[in-house]
C-alpha positions as CSV (number, residue, x, y, z in Angstrom):
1,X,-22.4,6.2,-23.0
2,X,-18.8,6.0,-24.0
3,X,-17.6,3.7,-21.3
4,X,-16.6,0.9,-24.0
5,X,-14.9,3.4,-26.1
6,X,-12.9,4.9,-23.3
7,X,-12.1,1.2,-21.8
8,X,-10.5,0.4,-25.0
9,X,-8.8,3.8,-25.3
10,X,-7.3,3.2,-21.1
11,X,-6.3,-0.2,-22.2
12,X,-4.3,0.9,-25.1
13,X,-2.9,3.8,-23.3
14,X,-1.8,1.3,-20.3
15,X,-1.0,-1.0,-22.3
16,X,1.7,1.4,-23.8
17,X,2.8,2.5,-21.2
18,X,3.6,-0.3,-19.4
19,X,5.4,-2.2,-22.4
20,X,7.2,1.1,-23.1
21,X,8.3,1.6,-19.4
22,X,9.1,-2.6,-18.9
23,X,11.4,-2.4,-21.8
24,X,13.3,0.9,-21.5
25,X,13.7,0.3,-17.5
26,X,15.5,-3.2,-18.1
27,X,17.0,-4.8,-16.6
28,X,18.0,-2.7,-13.6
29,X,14.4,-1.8,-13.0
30,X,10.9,-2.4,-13.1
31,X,7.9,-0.1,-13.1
32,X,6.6,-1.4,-9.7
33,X,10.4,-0.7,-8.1
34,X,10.2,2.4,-9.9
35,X,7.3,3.3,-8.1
36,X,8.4,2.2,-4.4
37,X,11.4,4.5,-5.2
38,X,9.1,7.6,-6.0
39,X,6.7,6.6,-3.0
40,X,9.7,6.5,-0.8
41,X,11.8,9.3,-2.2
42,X,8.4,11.3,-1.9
43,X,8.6,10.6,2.2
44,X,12.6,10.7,3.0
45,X,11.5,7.0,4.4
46,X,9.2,4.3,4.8
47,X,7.6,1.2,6.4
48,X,7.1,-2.0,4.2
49,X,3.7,-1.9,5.2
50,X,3.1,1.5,4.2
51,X,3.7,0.2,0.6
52,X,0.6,-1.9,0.9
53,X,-1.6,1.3,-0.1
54,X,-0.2,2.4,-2.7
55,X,0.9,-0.5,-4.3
56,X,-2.4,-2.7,-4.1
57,X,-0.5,-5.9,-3.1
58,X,-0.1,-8.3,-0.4
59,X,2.7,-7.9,2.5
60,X,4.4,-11.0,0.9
61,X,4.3,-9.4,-2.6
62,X,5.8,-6.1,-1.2
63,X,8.5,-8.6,0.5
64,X,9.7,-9.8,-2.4
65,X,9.8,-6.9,-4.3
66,X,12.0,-5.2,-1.3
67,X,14.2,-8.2,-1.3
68,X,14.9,-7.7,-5.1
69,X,15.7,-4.2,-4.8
70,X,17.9,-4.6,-1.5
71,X,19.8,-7.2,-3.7
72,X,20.0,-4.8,-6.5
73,X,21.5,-2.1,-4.1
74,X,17.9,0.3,-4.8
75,X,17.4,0.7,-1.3
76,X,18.0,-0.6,2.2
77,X,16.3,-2.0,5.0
78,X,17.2,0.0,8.1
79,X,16.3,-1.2,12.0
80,X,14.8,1.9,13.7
81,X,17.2,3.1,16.4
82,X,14.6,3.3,19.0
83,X,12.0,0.5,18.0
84,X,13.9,-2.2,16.9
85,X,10.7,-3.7,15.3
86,X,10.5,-1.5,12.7
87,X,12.7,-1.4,9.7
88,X,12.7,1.8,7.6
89,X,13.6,1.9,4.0
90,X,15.5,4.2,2.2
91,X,16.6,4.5,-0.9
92,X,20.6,4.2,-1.8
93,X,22.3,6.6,-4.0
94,X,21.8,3.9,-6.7
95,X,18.2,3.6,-6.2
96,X,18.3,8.1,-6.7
97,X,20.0,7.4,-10.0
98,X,17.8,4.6,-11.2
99,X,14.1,6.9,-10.1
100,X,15.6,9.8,-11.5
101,X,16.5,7.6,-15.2
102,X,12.9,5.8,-15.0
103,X,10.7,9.3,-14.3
104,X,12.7,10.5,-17.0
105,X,12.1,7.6,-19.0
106,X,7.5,8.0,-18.3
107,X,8.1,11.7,-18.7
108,X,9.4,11.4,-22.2
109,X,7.0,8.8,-23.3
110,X,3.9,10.7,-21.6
111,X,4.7,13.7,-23.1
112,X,5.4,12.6,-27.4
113,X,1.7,11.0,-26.2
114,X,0.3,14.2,-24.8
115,X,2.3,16.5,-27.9
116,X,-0.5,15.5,-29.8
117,X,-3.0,17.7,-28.5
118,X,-3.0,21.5,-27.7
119,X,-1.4,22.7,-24.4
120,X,-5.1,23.9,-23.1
121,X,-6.2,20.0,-24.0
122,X,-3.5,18.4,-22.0
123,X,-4.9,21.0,-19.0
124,X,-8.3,19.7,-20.1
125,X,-7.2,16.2,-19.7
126,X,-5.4,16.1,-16.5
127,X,-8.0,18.1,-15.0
128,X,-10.8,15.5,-16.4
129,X,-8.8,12.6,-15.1
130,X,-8.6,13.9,-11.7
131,X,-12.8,14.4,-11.6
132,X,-12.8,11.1,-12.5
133,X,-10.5,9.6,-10.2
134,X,-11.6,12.0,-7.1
135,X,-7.9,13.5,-7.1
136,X,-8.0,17.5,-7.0
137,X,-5.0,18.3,-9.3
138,X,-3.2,22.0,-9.3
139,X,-3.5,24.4,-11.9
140,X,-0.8,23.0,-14.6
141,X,0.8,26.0,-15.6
């Protein structure tokens, strides 16, 4: 089998990434508040529990990451007009600027990695990485 060699290939790929990503994003973002940006920008809005999911965290992790990025004018907390309960977040026109700089930032990165193999590979790959991680991914054209 070539789960070892592929474990060591993931962790250098991740490992990367994330150093690349960390390092380019600072120090108005992080990776993880890039990703609540593109989960929320994704939906127009969201709960803070709804981050849960995607993020893999606890409710006090996604807390503090909200307060962070409410303090660095990312997004804001909004009280629902209805339900008071719930609080909606959006993200500010800051928080636009900063996904749109950080998705640029992964795109560039992802794609001098994936320049190293034919264009039919990289379809090959994606379409690989979805068997594997049970995600049906469209045609790339």
């Amino acid at each position: 089998m070539y789960t070892n060699e592929f474990a060591k290939l993931w962790f250098k790929l991740t490992k990367d990434l994330r150093i690349h990503m960390e390092t380019q994003l600072a120090p108005t973002l992080t990776e993880s508040q890039l990703n609540v940006l593109e989960y929320v920008l994704a939906a127009d809005r969201m709960k803070p529990s709804d981050l849960i999911h995607y993020l893999a965290t606890t409710p006090a992790a996604v807390t503090t990451l909200l307060d962070r990025m409410e303090k660095n004018e990312l997004i804001e907390r909004v009280r629902d007009d209805r339900d008071r309960r719930i609080v909606w977040i959006h993200v500010t026109p800051k928080g636009i600027e900063e996904a749109k700089r950080g998705t640029e930032i992964r795109e560039s990165f992802l794609t001098e990695y994936l320049s190293r193999i034919s264009a039919h590979n990289q379809q090959l790959l994606v379409y690989l990485l979805g068997k594997i991680t049970n995600i049906e991914h469209q045609r790339i054209s």
